[in-house]
N, C-alpha and C positions, 0 to 999 in steps of 0.2 A: 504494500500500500504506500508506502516511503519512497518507493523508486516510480511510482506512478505519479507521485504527487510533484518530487523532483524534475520528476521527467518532464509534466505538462508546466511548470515552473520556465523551465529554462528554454523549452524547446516549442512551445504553443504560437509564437510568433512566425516561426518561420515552418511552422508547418499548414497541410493543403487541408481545405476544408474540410473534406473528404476522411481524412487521419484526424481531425479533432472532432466530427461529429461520433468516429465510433469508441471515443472513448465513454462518450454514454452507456456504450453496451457492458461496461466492466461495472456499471454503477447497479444496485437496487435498490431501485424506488418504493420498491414494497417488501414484503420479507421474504427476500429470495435466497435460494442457498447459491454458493460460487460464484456471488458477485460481493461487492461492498458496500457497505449499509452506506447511504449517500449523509448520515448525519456524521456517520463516523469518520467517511472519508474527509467531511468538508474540517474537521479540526486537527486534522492530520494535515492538509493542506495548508489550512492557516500558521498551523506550528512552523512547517517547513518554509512558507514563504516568509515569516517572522524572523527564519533564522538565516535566509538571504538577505532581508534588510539591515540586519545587524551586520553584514558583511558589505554589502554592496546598498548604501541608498540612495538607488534610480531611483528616477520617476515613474519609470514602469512597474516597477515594484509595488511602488505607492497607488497608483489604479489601477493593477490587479487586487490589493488589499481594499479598496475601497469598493473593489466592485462584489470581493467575496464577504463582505461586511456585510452589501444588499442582500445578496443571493440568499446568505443565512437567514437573514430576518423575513424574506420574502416568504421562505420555505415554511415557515411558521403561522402564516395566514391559508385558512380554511378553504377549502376546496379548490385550491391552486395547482397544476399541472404541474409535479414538482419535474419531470420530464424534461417539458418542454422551459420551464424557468433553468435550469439547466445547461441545455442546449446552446439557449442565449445566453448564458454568462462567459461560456466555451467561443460563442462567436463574436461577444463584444471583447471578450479579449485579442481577437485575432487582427 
């Protein structure tokens, strides 16, 4: 989960649509087995991008943190596509 998190950290920018919508597919949205519980992963993320800002603080860094600050609290509101909220966090990073 550390190497996913790293991986779409550093490499999200320069990679093709197509490669960052199917990281969805490793995510689950509901309770699935052999995917990643998408609340788990996202502070697994956080931790990991926290710990490139303390290395490196871009600006990119700083709106990718700002954008998964939304994503989080989004996910939190009632009947919301956590899929497709997702999705879009994956393509406004892009």
């Amino acid at each position: 989960m550390v190497k996913l998190a790293n991986l779409i950290i550093s490499k999200i920018q320069v990679a093709s649509f197509s490669n960052v919508l199917n990281i969805v597919d490793k995510i689950g949205f509901k309770e699935e087995k052999d995917k990643y519980n998408v609340n788990i992963f996202l502070k697994v993320l956080m931790y990991c991008l926290i710990e490139k800002i303390k290395v490196d603080n871009n600006y990119y860094y700083l709106y990718f943190y700002d954008a998964l600050i939304s994503l989080m609290g989004c996910l939190h509101v009632k009947n919301i596509d956590k899929q497709r909220a997702f999705e879009n966090f994956l393509v406004t990073l892009k």
